[in-house]
N, C-alpha and C positions, 0 to 999 in steps of 0.2 A: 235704753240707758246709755246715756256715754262713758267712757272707756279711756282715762287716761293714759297719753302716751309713755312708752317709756323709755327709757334710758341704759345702754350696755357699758355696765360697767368693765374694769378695768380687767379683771379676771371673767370676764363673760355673762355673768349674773345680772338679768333684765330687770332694773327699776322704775316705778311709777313715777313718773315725771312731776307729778301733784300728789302729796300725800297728806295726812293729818295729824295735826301737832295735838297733845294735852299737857303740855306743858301748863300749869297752876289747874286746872281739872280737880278739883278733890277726888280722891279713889273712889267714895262712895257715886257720884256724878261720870265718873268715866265711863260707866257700862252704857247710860246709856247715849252720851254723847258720840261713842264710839260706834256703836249701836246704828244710831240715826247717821255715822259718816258711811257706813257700807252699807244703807240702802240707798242712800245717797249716790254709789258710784265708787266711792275711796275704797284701795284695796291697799294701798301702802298707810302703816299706822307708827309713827313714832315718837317714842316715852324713854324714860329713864329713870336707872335705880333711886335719883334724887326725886322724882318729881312725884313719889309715895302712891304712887297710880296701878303699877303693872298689874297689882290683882283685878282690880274693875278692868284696866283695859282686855286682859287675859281672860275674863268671863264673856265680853262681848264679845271677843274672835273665836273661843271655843265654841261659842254658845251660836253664833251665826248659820251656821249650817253651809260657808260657802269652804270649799277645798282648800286645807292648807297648801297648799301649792297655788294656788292663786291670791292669797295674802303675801305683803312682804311688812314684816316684823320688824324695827329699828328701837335697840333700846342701847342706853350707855351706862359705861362707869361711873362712879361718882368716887376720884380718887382725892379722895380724901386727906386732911395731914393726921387722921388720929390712928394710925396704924401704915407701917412699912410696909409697902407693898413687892412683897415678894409672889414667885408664879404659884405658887398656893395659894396666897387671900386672893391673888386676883381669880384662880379657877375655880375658889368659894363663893367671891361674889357675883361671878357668871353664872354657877350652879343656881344661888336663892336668887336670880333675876329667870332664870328658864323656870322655876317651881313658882314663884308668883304669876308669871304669864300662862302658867299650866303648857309650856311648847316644849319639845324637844329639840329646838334649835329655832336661834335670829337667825334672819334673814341679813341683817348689819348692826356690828356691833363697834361702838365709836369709845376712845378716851372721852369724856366730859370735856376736859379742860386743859392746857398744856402744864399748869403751874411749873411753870421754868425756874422758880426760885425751888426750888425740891427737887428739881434736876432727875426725877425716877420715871418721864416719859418715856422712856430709850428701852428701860426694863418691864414694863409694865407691854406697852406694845411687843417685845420678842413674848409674851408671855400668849399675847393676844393671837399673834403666829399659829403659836400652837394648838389654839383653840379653830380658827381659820384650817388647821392639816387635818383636827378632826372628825372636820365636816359640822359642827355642832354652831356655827358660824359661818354661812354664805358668804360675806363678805365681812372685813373689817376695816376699820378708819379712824379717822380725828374729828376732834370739835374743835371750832374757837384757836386752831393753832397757824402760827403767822408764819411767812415765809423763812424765819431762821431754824422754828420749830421744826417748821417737813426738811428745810434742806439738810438738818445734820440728822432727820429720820431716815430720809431718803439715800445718806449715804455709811448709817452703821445698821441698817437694818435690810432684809431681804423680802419683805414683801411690802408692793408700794400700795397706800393707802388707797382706799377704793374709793374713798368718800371724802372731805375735811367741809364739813356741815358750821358755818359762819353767820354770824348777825349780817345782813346780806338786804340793802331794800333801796328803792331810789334817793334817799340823803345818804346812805352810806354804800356806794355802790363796787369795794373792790378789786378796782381795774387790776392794781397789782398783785393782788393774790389771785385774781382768777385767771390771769395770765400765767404764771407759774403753774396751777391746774391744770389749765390747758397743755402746757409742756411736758406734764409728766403722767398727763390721762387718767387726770381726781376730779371725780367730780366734785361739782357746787354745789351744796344742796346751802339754801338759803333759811336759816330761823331769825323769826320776827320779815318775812317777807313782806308785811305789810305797814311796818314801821312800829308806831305806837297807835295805830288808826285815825285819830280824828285827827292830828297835825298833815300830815301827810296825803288822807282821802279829802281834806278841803284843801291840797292845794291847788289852784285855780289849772295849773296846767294840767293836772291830774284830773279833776271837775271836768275841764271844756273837751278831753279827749273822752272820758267816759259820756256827758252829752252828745258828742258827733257821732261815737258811734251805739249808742242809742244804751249803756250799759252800765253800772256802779261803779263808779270808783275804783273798791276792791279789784274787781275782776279786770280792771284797766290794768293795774299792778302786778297783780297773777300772769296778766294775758304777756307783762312785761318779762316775767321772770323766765317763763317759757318761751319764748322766742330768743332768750339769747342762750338757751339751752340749761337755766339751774333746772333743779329740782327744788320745791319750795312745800312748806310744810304750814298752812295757814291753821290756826285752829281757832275755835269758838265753841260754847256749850249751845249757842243760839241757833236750833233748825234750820233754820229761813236761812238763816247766815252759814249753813254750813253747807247746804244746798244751794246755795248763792256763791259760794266760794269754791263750789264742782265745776260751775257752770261758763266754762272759760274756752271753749272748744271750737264755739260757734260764730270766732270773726277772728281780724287778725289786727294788728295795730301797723298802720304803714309806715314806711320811715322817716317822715315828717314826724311821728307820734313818737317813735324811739329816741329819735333827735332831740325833743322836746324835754321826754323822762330823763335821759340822761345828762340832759343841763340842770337837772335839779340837784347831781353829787354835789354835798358839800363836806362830805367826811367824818359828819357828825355823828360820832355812838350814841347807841341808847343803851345798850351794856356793856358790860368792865374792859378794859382793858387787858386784852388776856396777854401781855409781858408782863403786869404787873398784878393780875388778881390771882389769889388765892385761899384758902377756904378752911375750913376743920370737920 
């Protein structure tokens, strides 16, 4: 079985370089999608309190039989506007996110979302800190937050983000933000790294690089994300396709190919705008 690479994060803590999304998964369906990604090979698995899941996905990782120490666990906040988040709700909703996963600790734990109009990002992460000192938390980080979000994290706060996990795929490809990651040693982990799928896997530049090298699409894209070093989190409830979305080890895209992918940025989101979204 293959064995995805990983990735050392910023405090030391080794990441799968490919891991598996259930983002829309119904809980009931997570067990066994998640299930069929670790025979698969997946040993990095990430969900969030929004995404109504962590019990199903939490029955397949206990239920697996393979070593917690060899899973890595990523699940997030969901900070919400219908309550102030002081370092109490936030170590309440850490707490009922470990009791639905049945764990005693993520591996990485992310804000959702910057909501900069609520301005309580600043408080919410010192809180997150604390959860990170007490070990119950491998690593902590951001979603979806843009470079003015990390730069005033990154200078009223004292631990730097291990992760900041982005809509992230060849039409939207982040030079600028993953340059600022780069600077400050956050990783990229890419969500939706495969776009919206069928825009994106027919386009012709994407098609004629996966026929040369003799492979899907998808795994052209995949094969894209890892080579410039994200971490990308594909997911799918479809076997075939989940096991087809593992399967990305065994070629490499040369720089002709890279060249190619990345003349397709055109800057286009497929979700919100995170200066301006926000939620309840």
């Amino acid at each position: 079985m293959s064995k995805a690479p990983t990735i050392t994060l910023n405090n030391g803590v080794e990441m799968p370089q490919l891991g598996f999304g259930v983002f829309q998964v119904p809980d009931a369906e997570a067990t066994a999608a998640v299930e069929t990604a670790l025979a698969a090979g997946y040993r990095s698995i990430d969900t969030a309190a929004v995404y109504e899941n962590e019990t199903g996905t939490g029955k397949a990782l206990t239920g697996s039989g393979i070593a917690r120490d060899e899973l890595f666990v990523t699940t997030k906040l969901w900070n919400s506007a219908s309550q102030a988040w002081t370092r109490d709700v936030v170590l309440r909703e850490f707490d009922a996110s470990l009791e639905r996963l049945g764990l005693d600790y993520v591996d990485l734990y992310l804000i959702h979302w910057p909501r900069a109009v609520r301005d309580d990002y600043l408080s919410i992460y010192r809180a997150f800190e604390g959860i990170a000192e007490s070990g119950r938390a491998r690593a902590i980080g951001v979603s979806n937050f843009q470079p003015a979000h990390l730069e005033r994290l990154l200078a009223e706060t004292s631990v730097v983000p291990a992760v900041n996990q982005i809509e992230l795929h060849p039409f939207m490809a982040q030079s600028e933000l993953r340059a600022l990651h780069a600077r400050h040693g956050i990783t990229t982990e890419a969500w939706a790294p495969l776009g919206q799928g069928k825009e994106l896997l027919s386009a012709p530049v994407i098609a004629g690089i996966a026929e040369k090298h003799g492979r899907t699409p998808a795994q052209v894209v995949l094969r894209w994300h890892l080579q410039l070093g994200h971490v990308a989190i594909p997911k799918s409830v479809t076997p075939s396709r989940i096991r087809e979305n593992f399967d990305v080890f065994g070629f490499t895209l040369d720089d002709e190919d890279m060249t190619a992918i990345a003349a397709l940025d055109s800057g286009t989101r497929l979700g919100p705008d995170p200066d301006e979204f926000d939620f309840n």
